[in-house]
N, C-alpha and C positions, 0 to 999 in steps of 0.2 A: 239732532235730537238732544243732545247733551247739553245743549245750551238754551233750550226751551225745558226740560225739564217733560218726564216720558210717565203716564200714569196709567195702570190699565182701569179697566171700570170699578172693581170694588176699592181700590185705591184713592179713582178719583174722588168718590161718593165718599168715602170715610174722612177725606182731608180737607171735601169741601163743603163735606156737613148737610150733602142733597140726597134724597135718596138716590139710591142706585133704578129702580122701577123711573122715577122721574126722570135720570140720567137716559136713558135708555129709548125713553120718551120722547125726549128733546132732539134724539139721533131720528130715532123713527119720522119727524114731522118735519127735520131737517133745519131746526133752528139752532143748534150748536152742532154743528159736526166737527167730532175728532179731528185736531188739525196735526198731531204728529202722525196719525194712521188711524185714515176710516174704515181700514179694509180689517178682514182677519184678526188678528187681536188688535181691538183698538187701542188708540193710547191719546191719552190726553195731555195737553200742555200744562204749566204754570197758569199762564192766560185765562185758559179752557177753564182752572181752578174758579176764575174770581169769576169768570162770564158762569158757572153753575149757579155759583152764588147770585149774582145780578138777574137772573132769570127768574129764580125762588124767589127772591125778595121783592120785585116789580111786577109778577103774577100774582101774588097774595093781597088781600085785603090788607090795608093801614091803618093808623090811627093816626089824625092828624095831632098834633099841641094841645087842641080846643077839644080834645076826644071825639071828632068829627069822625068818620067811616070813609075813606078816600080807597075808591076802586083800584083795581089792578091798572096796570099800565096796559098802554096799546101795542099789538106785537110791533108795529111798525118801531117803535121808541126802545121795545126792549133789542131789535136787533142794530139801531144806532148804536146803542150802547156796546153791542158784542164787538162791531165791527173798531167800534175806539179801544177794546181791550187788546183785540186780536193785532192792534199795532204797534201797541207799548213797546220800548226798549227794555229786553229784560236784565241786560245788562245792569241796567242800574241797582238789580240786588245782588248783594255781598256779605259775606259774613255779618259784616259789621253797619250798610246800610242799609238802610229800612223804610222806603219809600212809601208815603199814604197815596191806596188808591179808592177814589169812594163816588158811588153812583147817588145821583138825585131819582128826585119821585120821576122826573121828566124821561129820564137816560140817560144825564149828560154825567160822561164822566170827569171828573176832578182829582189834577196829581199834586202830590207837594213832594218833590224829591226830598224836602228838608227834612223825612222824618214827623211832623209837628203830626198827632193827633187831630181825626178829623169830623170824630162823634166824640160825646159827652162819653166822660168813664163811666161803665158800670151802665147806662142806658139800652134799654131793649131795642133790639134790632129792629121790631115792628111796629115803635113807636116813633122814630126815628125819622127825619126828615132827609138826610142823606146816611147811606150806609158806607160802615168801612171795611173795603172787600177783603183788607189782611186781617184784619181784630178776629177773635172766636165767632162765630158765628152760630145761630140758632133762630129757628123755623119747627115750630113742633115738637115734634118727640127728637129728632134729628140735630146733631150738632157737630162742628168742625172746630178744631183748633186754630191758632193767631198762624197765619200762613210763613210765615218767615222765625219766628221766635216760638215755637208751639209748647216749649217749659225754655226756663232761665239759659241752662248750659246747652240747648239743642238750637239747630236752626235748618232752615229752610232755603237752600239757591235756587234757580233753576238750572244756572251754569253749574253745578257741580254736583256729583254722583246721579245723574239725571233727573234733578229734585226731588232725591229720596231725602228725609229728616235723617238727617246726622249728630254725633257730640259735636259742637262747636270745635271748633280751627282741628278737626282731624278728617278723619273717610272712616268713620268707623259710623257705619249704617244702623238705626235704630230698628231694622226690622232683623238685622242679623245678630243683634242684640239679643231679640226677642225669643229667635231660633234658637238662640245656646240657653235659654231660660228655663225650656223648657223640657232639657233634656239634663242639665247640670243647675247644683245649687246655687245660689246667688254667691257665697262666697267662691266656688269654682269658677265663676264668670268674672267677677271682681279680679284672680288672679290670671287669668288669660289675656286681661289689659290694663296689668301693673300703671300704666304713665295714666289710667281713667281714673279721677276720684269718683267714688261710689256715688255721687251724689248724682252725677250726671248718668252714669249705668241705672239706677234706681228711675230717673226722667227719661228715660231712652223706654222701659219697661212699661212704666204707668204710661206713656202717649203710646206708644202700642198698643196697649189694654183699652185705651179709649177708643181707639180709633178700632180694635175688633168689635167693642158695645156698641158701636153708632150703628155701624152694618147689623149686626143683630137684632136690636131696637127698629131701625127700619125696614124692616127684611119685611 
């Protein structure tokens, strides 16, 4: 579990920017099922993260270049696709690499462990010819943050604290962050983790904020 990275459902839905009712959806019809645990509280992988995303965004109407209308993808193509994610090495994310992984109109997935960017900066999701399942992501009202880097000093493993967003090179959990936040001031929290510059406690706060509006927004 720790090395896939463990998400229950409102988790998953806020990190990977789908709704939770969709989420929920895709269990019912048996096109993603939970692969850290389908039973009882489920839990979702890293994987399970970008296959939400690759589901949302190959179900949805496109735009082509030419502002052409390009239908949803066929389920047959959307679950090639899961089945390419559900085998990635997840290994290859670490603190400090940042592997591009990005689905076409077709399903096929595409990796560049180098790192290199795999959509234009700044280009819409749904106008997009291939998507990049770690970049922020947005479909709607609904949105998720950059899967592995979600602000500057924070990141994303799966290998480590079971893919919960942490400050960078520590275990210091941005939702445990969030917990002291909102019981003590920000300067009392600031001093409970003297060796944290505030700047990364202040990122740790706003991406939790975010990530409660996306659920509420798509509720």
């Amino acid at each position: 579990m720790s090395l896939r990275g463990a998400y229950p459902a409102d988790r998953a839905a806020a990190l990977s920017g789908v709704p939770k009712s969709t989420i929920h959806d895709c269990v019912r019809k048996r096109v993603l099922v939970p692969s850290v645990s389908p039973v009882h509280v489920k839990l979702w992988s890293y994987s399970d993260l970008m296959g939400l995303r690759t589901i949302q965004w190959l179900r949805h109407e496109k735009k082509a270049p030419s502002g052409d209308e390009i239908p949803g993808t066929s389920m047959p193509r959307v679950r090639r696709a899961l089945e390419a994610l559900a085998s990635l090495d997840l290994d290859l994310w670490t603190e400090d690499d940042d592997p591009r992984v990005a689905v076409d109109r077709s399903g096929e997935i595409h990796i560049d462990a180098r790192g290199t960017a795999m959509t234009a900066e700044g280009q819409d999701v749904l106008d997009a010819d291939l998507l990049d399942l770690i970049r922020p992501f947005s479909v709607g009202d609904a949105a998720g943050p950059d899967l592995h880097a979600p602000r500057p000093k924070l990141r994303i493993v799966p290998g480590k604290l079971s893919g919960s967003p942490h400050v960078r090179r520590t275990r210091v959990d941005t939702q445990a962050l969030a917990s002291l936040s909102r019981r003590l001031s920000s300067d009392r929290v600031y001093a409970l983790y003297p060796d944290l510059d505030h700047e990364a406690v202040d990122e740790a706060l706003d991406l939790e904020w975010q990530l409660d509006s996306s659920l509420a927004n798509a509720a």
